[in-house]
N, CA, C and O of each residue as an XYZ file, in Angstrom:
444
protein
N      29.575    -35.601   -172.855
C      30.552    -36.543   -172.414
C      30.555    -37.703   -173.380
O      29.722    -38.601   -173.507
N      31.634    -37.490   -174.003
C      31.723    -38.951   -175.055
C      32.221    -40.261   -174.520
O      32.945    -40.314   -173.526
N      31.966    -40.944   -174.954
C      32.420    -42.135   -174.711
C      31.101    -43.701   -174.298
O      29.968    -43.763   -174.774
N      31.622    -44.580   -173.492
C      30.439    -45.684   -173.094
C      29.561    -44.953   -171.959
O      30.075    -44.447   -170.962
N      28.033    -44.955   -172.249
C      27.484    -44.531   -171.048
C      26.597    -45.264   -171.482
O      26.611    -45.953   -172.502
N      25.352    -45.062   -170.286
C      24.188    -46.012   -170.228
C      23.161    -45.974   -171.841
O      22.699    -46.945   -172.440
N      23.029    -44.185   -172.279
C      22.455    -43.683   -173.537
C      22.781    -44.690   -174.585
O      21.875    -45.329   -175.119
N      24.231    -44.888   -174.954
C      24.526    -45.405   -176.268
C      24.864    -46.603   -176.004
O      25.134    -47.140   -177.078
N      25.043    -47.575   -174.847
C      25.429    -48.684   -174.428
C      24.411    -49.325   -176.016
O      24.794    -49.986   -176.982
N      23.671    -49.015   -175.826
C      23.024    -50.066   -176.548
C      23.365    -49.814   -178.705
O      23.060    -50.549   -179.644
N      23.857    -48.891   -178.678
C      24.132    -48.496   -180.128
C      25.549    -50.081   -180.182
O      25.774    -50.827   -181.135
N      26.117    -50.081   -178.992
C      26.912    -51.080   -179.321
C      27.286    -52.103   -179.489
O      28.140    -52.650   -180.187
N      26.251    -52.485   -178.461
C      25.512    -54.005   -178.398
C      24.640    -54.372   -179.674
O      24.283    -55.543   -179.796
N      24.284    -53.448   -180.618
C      23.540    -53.955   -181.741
C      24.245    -54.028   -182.870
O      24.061    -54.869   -183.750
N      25.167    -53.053   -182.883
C      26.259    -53.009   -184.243
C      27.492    -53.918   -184.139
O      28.143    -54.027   -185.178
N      27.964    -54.657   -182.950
C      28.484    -55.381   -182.542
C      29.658    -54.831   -182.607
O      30.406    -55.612   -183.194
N      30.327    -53.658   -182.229
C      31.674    -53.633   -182.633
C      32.708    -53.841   -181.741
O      32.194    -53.571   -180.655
N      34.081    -54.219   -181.506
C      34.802    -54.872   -180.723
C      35.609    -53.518   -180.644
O      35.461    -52.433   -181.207
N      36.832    -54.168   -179.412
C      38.163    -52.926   -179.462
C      38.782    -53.688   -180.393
O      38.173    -54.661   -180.839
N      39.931    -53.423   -180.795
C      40.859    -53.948   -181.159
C      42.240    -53.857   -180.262
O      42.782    -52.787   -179.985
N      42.685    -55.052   -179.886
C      43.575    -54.922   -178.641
C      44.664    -55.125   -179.526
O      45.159    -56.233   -179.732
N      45.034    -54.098   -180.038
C      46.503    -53.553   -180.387
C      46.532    -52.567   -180.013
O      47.368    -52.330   -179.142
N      45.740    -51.609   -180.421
C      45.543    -50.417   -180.503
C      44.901    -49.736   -179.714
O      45.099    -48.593   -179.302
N      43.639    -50.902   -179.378
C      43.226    -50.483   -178.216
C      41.938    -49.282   -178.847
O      41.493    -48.523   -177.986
N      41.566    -49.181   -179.800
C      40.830    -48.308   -180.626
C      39.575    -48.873   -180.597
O      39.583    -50.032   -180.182
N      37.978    -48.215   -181.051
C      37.291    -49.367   -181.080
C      37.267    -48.876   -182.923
O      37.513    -47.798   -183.465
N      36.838    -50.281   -183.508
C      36.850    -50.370   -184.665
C      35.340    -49.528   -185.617
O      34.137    -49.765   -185.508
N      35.930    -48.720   -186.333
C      34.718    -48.254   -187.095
C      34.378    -46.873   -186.310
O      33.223    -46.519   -186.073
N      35.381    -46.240   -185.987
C      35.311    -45.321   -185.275
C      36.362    -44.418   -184.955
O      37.342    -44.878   -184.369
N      36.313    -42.904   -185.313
C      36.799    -41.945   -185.140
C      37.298    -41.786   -183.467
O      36.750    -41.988   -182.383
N      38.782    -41.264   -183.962
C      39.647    -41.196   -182.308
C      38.495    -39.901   -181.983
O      37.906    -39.210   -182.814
N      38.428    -39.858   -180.802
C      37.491    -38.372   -179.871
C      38.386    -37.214   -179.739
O      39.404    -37.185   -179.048
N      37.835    -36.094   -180.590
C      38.390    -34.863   -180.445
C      38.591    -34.241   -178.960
O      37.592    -34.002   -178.280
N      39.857    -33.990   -178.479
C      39.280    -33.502   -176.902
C      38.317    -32.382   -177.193
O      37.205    -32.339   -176.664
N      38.782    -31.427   -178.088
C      37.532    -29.765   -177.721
C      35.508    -30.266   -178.105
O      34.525    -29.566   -177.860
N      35.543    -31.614   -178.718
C      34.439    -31.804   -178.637
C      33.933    -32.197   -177.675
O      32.719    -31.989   -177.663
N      34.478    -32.889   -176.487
C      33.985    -33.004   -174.842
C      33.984    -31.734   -174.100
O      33.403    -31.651   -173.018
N      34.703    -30.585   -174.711
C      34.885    -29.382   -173.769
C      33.793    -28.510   -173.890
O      33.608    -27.606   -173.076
N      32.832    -28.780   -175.141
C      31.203    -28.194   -174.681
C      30.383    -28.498   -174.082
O      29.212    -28.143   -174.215
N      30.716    -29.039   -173.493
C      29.753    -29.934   -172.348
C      30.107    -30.015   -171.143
O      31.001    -30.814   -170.862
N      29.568    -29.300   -170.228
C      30.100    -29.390   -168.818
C      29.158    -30.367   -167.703
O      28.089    -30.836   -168.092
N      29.628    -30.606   -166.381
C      29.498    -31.630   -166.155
C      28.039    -31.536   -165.418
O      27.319    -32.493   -165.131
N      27.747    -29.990   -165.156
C      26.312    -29.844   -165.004
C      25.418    -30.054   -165.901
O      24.244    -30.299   -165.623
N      25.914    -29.974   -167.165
C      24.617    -30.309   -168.598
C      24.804    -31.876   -168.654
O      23.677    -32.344   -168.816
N      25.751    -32.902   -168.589
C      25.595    -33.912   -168.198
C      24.783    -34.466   -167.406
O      24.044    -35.306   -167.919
N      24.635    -34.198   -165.911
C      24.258    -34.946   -165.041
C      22.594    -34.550   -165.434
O      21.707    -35.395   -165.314
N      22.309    -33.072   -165.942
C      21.013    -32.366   -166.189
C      20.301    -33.345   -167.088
O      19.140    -33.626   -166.789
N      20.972    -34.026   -168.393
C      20.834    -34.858   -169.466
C      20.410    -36.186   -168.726
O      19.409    -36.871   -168.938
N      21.581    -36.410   -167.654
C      20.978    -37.887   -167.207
C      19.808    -38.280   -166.023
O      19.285    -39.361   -165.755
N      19.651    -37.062   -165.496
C      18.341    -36.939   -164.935
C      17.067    -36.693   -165.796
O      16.003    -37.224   -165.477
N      17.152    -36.066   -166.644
C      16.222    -35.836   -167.784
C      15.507    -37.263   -168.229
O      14.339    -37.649   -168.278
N      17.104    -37.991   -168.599
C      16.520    -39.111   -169.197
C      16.116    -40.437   -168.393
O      15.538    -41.368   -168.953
N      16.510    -40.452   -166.854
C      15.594    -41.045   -165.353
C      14.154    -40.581   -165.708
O      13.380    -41.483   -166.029
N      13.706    -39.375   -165.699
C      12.626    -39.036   -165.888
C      11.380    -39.484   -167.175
O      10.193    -39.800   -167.090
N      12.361    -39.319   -168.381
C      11.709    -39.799   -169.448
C      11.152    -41.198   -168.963
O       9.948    -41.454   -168.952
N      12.319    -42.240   -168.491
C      11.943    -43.544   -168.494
C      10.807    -43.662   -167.175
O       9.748    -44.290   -167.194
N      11.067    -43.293   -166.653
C       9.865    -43.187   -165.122
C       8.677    -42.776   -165.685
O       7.661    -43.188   -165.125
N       8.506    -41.860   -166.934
C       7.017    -41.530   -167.401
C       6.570    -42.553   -168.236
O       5.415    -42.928   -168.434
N       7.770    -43.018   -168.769
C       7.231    -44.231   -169.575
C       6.838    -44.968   -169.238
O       5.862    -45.401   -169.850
N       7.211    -45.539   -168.238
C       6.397    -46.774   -167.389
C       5.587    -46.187   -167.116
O       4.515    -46.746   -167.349
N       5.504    -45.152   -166.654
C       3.628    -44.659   -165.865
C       2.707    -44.706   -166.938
O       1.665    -45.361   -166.915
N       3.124    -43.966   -167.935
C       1.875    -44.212   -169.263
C       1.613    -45.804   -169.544
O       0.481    -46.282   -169.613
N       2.835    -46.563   -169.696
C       2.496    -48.267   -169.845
C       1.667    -48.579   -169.142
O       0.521    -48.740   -169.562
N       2.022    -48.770   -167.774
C       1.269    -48.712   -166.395
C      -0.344    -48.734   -166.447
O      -1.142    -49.626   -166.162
N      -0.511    -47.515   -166.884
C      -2.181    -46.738   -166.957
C      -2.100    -47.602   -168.255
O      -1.806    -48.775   -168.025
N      -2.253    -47.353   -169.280
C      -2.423    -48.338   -170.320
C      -2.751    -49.977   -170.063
O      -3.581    -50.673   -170.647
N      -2.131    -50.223   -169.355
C      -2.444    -51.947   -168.516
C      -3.761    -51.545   -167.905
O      -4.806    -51.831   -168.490
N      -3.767    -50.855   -166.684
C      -4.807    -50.609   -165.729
C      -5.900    -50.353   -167.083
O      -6.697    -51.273   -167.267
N      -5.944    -49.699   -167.604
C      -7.192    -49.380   -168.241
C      -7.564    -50.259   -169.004
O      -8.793    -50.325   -169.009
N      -7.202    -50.801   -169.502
C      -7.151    -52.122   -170.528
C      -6.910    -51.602   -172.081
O      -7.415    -52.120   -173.077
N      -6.260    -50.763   -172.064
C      -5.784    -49.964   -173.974
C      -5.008    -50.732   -174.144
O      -4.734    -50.764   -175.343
N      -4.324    -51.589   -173.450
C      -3.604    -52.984   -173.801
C      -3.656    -53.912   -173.065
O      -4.242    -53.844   -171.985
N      -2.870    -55.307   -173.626
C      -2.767    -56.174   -172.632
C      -1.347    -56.738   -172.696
O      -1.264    -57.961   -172.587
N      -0.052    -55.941   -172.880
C       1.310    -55.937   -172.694
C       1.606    -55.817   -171.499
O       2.377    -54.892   -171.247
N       1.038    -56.830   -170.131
C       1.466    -56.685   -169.240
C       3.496    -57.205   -169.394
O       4.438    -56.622   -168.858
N       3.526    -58.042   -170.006
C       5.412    -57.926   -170.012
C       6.082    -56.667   -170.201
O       6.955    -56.073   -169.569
N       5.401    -56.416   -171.293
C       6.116    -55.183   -171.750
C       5.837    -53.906   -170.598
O       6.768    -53.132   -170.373
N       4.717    -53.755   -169.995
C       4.542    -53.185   -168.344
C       5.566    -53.413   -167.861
O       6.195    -52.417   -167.506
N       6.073    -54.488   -167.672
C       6.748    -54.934   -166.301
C       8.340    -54.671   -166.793
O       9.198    -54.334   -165.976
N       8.615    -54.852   -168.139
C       9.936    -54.578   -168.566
C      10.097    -52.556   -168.581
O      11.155    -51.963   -168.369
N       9.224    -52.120   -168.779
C       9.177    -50.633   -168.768
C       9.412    -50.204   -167.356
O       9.842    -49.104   -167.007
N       9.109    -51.112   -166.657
C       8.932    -50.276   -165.099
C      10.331    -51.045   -164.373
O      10.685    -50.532   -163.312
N      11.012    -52.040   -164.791
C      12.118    -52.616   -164.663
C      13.594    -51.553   -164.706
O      14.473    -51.130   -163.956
N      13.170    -51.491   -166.052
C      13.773    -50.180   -166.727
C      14.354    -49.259   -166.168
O      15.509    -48.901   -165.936
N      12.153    -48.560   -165.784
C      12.726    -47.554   -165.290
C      13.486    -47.328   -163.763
O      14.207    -46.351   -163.562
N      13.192    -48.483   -162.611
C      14.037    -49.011   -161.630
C      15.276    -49.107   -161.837
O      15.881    -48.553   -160.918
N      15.959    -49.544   -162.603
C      17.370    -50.145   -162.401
C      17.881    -48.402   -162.494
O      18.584    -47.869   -161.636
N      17.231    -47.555   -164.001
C      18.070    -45.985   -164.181
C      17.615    -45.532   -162.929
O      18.473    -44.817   -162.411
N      16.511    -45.677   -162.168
C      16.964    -44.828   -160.524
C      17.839    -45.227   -160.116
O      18.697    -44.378   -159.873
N      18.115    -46.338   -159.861
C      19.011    -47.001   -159.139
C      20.200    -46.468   -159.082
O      20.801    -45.818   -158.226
N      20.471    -46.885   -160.243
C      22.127    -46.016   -160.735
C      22.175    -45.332   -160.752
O      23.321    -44.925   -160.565
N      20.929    -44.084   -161.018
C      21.191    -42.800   -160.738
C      21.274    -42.185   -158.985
O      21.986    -41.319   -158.478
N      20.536    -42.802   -158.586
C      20.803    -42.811   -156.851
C      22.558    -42.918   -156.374
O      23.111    -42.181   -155.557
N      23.128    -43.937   -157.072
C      24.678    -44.037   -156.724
C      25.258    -43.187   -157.171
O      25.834    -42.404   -156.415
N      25.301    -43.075   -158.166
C      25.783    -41.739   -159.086
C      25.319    -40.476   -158.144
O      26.105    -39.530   -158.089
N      24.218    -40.406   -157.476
C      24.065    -39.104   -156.537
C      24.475    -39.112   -155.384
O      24.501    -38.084   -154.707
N      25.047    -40.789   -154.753
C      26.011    -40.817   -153.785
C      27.597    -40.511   -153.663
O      28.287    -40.068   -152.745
N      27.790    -40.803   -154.570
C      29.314    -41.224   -155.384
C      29.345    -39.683   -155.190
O      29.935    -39.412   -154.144
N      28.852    -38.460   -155.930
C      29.068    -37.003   -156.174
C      29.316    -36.772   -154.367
O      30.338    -36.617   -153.698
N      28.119    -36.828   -154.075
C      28.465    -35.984   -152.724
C      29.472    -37.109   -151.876
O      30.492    -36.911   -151.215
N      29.167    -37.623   -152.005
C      31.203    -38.152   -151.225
C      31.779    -37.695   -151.538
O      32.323    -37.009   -150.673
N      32.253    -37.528   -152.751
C      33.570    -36.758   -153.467
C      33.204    -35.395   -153.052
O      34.241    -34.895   -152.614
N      32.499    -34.774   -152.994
C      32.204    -33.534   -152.515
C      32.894    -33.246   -151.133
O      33.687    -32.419   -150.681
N      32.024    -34.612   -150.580
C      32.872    -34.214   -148.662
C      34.083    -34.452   -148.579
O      34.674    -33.977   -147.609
N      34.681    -35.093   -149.361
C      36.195    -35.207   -149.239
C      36.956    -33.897   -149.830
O      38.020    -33.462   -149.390
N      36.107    -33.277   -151.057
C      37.147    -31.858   -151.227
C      36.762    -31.017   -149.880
O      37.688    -30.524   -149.235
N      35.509    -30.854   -149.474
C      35.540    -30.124   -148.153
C      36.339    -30.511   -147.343
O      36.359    -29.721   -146.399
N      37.198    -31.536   -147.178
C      37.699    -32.016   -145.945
C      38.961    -31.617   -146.108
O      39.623    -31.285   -145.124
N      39.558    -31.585   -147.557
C      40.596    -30.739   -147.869
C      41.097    -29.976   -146.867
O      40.409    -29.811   -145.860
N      42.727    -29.223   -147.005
C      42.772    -27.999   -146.457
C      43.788    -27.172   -147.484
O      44.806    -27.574   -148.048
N      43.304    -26.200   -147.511
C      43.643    -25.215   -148.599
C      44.992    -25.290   -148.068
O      45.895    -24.627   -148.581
């Protein structure tokens, strides 16, 4: 899935690049092929963004134990890792609400 998501949010915030409101384009950047979104379906998506909930949830646990044991003393950097990894549950929790609503509403459908 191309476009702004949580993954590359940050590629953009560092390179600083703007839209350009004419065009509406963002600058320094290729228009999106549609058939390059069409390899990707929306189960390897959501699979990707649970993956990467997970990555960040281990990361804090290794920080975590690393504090507890004393192999460091980055308790900020603890507390920003486990921040982290809170807020991507978070959103990923809505994001797992948001689906099954939309779900009960196609069930509610009638053919």
């Amino acid at each position: 899935m191309e476009g702004f998501t949580i993954s590359n949010a940050n590629r953009f915030l560092e390179t600083g690049i703007t839209r350009d409101s004419k065009s509406m384009a963002i600058e320094g950047s290729s228009p999106i092929d549609s058939t390059s979104n069409a390899g990707k379906s929306f189960a390897d998506t959501l699979k990707d963004a649970v993956g990467s909930v997970n990555e960040l949830q281990k990361a804090s646990d290794k920080f975590s134990q690393n504090v507890a044991t004393g192999k460091t003393d980055d308790v900020a950097g603890a507390m920003i890792a486990a921040e982290r990894a809170d807020i991507a549950l978070r959103v990923m929790v809505q994001v797992r609400n948001k689906i099954i609503d939309a779900y009960q509403e196609v069930m509610k459908m009638q053919v």
